[in-house]
Backbone as a chain_set.jsonl record, in Angstrom:
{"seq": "XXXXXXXXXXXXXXXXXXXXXXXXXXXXXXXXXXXXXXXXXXXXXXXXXXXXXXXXXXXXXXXXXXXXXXXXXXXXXXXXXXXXXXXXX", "coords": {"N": [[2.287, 11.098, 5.405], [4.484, 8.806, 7.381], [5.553, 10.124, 10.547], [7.781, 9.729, 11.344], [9.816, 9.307, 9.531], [12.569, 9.091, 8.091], [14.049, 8.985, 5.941], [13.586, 10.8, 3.863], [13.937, 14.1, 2.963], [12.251, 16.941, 3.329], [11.985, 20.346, 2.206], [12.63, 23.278, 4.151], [9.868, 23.906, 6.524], [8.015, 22.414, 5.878], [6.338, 19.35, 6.396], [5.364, 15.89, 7.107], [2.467, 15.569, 7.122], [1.806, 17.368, 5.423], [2.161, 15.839, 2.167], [3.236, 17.183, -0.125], [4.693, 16.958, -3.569], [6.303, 19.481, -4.156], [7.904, 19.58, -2.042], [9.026, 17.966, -1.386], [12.996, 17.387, -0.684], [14.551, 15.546, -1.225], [16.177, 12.241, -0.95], [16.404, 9.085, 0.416], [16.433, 6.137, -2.408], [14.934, 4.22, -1.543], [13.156, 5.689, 0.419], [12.048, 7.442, -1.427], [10.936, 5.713, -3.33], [9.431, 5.019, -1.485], [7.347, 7.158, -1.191], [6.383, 7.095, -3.833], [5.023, 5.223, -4.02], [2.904, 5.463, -1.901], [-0.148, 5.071, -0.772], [-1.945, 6.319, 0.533], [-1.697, 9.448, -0.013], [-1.701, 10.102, -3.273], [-0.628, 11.235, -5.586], [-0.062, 12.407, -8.359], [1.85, 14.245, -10.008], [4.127, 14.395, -8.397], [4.877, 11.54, -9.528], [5.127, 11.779, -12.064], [7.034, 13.525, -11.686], [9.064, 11.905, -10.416], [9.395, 10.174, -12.353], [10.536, 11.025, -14.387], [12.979, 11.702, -13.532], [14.313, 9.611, -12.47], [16.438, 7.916, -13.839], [18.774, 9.55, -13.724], [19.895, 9.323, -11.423], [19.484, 5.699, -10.27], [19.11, 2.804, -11.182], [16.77, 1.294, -13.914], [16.019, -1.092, -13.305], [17.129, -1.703, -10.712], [15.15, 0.494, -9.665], [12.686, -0.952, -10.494], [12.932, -3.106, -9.253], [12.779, -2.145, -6.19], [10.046, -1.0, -6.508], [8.356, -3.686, -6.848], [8.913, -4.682, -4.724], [8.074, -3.109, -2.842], [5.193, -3.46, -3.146], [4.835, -6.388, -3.237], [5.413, -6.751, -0.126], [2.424, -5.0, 0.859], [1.065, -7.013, -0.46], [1.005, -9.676, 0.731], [0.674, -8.518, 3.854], [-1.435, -7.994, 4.035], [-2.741, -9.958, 3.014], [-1.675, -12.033, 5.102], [-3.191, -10.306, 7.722], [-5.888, -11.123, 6.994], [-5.601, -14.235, 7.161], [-5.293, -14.226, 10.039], [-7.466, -13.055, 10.534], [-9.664, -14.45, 9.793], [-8.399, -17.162, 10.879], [-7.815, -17.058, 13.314], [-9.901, -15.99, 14.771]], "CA": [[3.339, 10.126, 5.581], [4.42, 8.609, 8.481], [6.623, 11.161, 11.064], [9.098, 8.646, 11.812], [10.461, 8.404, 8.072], [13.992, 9.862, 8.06], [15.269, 9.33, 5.004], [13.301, 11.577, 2.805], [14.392, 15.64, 2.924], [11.903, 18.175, 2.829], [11.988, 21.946, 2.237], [11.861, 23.959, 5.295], [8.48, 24.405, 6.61], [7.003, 21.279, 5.488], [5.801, 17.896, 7.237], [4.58, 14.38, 6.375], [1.299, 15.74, 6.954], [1.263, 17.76, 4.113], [2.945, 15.424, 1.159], [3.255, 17.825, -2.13], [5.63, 16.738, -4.451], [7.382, 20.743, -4.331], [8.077, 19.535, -0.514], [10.478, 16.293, -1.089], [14.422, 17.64, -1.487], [15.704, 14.374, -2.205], [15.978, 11.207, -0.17], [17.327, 7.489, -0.005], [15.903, 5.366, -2.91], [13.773, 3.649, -0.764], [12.48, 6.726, 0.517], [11.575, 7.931, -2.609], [9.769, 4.702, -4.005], [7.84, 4.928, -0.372], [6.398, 8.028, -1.418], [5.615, 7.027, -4.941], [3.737, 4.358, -3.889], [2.241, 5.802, -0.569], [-1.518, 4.822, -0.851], [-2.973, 7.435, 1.062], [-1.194, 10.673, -0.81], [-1.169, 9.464, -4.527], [0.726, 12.483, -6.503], [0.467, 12.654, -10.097], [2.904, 15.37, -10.478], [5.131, 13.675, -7.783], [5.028, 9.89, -10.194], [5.553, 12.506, -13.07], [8.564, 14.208, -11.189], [10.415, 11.009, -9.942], [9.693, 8.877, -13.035], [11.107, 11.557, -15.348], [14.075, 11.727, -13.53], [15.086, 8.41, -11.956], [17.661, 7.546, -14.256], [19.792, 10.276, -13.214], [20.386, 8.06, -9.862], [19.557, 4.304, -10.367], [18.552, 1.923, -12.974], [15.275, 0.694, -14.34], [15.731, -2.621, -12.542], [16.631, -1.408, -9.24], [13.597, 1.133, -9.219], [11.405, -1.751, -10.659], [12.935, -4.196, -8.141], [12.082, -1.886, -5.233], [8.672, -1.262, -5.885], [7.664, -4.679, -6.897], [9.249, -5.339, -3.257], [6.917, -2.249, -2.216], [3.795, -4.233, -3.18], [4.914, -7.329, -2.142], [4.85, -6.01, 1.526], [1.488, -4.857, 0.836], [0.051, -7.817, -0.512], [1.584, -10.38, 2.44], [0.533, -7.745, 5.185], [-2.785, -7.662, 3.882], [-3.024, -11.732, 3.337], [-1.801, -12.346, 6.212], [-4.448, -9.626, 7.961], [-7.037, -12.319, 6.503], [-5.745, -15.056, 7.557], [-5.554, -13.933, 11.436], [-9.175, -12.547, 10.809], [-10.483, -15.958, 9.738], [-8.215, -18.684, 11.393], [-7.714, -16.572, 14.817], [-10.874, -15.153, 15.491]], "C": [[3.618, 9.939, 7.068], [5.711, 9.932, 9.352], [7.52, 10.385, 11.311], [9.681, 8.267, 10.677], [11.849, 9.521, 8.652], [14.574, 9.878, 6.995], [14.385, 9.941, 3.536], [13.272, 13.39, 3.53], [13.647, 16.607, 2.464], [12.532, 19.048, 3.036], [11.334, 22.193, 3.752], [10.635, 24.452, 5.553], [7.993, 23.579, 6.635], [7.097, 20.145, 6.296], [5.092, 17.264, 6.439], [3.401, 14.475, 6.381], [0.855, 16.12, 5.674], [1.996, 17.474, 2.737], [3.1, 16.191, -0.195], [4.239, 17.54, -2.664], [7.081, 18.29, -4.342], [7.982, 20.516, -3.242], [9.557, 18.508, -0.685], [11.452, 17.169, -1.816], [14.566, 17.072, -1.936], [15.501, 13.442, -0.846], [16.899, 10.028, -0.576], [16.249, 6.87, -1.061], [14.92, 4.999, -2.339], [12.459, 4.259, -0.084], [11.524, 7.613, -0.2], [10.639, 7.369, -3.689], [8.801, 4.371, -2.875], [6.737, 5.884, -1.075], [5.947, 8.283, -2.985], [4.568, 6.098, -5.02], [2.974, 4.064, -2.708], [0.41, 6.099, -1.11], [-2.324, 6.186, -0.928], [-2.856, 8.955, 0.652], [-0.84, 10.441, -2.024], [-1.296, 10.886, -5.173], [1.114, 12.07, -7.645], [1.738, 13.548, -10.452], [4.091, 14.671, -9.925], [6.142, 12.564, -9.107], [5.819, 11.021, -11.088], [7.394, 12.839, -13.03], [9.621, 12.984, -11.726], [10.346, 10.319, -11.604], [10.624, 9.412, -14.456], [12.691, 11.629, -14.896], [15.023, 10.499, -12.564], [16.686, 7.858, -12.698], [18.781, 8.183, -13.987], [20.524, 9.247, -11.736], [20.392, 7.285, -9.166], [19.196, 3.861, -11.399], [17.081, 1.885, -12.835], [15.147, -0.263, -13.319], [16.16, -2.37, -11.282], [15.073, -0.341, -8.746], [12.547, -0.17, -9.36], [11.057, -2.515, -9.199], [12.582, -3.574, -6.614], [10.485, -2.101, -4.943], [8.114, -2.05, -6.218], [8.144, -4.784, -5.299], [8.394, -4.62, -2.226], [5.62, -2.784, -2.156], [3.817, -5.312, -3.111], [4.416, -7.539, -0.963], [3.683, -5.897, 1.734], [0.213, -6.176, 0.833], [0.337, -9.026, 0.663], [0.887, -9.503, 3.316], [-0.88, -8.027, 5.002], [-3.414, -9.239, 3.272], [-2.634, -12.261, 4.766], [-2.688, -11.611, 8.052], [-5.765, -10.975, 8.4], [-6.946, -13.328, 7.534], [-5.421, -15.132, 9.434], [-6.948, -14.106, 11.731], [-9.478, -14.1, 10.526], [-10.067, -16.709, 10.274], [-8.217, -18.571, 13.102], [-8.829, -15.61, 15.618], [-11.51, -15.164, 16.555]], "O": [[3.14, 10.693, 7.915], [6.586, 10.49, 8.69], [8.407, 11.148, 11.693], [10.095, 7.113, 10.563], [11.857, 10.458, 9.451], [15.549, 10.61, 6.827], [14.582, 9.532, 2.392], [12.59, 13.7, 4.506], [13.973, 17.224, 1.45], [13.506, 19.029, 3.789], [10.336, 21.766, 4.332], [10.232, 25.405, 4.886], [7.173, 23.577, 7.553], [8.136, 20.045, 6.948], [4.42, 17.62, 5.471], [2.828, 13.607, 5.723], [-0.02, 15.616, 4.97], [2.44, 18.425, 2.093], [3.053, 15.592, -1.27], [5.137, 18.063, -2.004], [8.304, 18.169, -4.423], [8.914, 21.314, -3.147], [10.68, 18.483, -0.183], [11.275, 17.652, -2.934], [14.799, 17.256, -3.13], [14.828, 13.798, 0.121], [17.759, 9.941, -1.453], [15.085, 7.03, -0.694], [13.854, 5.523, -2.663], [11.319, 3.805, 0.021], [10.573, 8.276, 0.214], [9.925, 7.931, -4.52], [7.753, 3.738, -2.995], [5.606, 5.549, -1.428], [5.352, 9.285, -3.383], [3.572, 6.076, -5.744], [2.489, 2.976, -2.399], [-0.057, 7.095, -1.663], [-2.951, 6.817, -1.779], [-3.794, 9.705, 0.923], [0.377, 10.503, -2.198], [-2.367, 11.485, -5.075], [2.174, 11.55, -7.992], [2.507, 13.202, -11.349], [5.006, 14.332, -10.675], [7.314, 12.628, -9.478], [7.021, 11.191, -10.888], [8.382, 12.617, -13.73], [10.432, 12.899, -12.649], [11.44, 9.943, -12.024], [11.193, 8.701, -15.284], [13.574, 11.616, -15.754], [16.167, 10.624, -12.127], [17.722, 7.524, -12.124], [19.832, 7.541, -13.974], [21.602, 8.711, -11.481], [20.817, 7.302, -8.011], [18.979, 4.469, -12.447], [16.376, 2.313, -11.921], [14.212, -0.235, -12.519], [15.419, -2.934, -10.475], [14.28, -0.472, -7.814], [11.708, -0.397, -8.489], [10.08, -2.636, -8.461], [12.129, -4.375, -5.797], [9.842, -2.708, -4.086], [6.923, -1.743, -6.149], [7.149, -5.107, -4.651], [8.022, -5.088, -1.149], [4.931, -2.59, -1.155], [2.688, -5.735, -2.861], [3.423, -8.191, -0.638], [3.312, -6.518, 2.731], [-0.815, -6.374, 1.48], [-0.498, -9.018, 1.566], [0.018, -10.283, 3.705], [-1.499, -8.329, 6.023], [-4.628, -9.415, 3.179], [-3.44, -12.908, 5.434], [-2.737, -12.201, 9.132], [-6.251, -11.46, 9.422], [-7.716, -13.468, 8.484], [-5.358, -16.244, 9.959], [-7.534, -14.789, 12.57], [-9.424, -14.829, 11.516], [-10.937, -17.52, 10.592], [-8.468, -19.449, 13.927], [-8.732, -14.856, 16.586], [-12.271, -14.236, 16.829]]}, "num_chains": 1, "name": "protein.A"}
């Protein structure tokens, strides 16, 4: 993960280098649907964790509505990528 996140709370000891699911205390929402849908560290146990216990501390439709807004981002960043590479080359 990136070192510049702040609003997710590991356990002492640990860094964004090494993402394990036993590592994340707790975090902001947003924080917490980064690192469920962080590409490069995909965490079965993690998805498992958060998705079993989300309801404890938002809805369905704000989790949904984040991370559709999570892959949003993705797909824009990565169309507009393209269209640099091909119209500004």
């Amino acid at each position: 993960m990136d070192k510049d996140v702040d609003d997710i709370e590991l356990e002492q000891g640990s860094d964004f280098n090494d993402p394990r699911p036993n590592n994340v205390k707790g975090g902001t929402l947003s924080g917490l649907v980064r690192m469920l849908t962080y590409y490069k560290y995909p965490d079965p146990e993690y998805t498992h964790a958060m998705l079993m216990t989300y309801r404890s501390f938002t809805t369905s439709e704000e989790l949904l509505s984040l991370i559709i807004e999570r892959f949003f981002f993705f797909f824009f960043s990565f169309l507009l990528a393209l269209i640099d590479f091909f119209f500004f080359f």
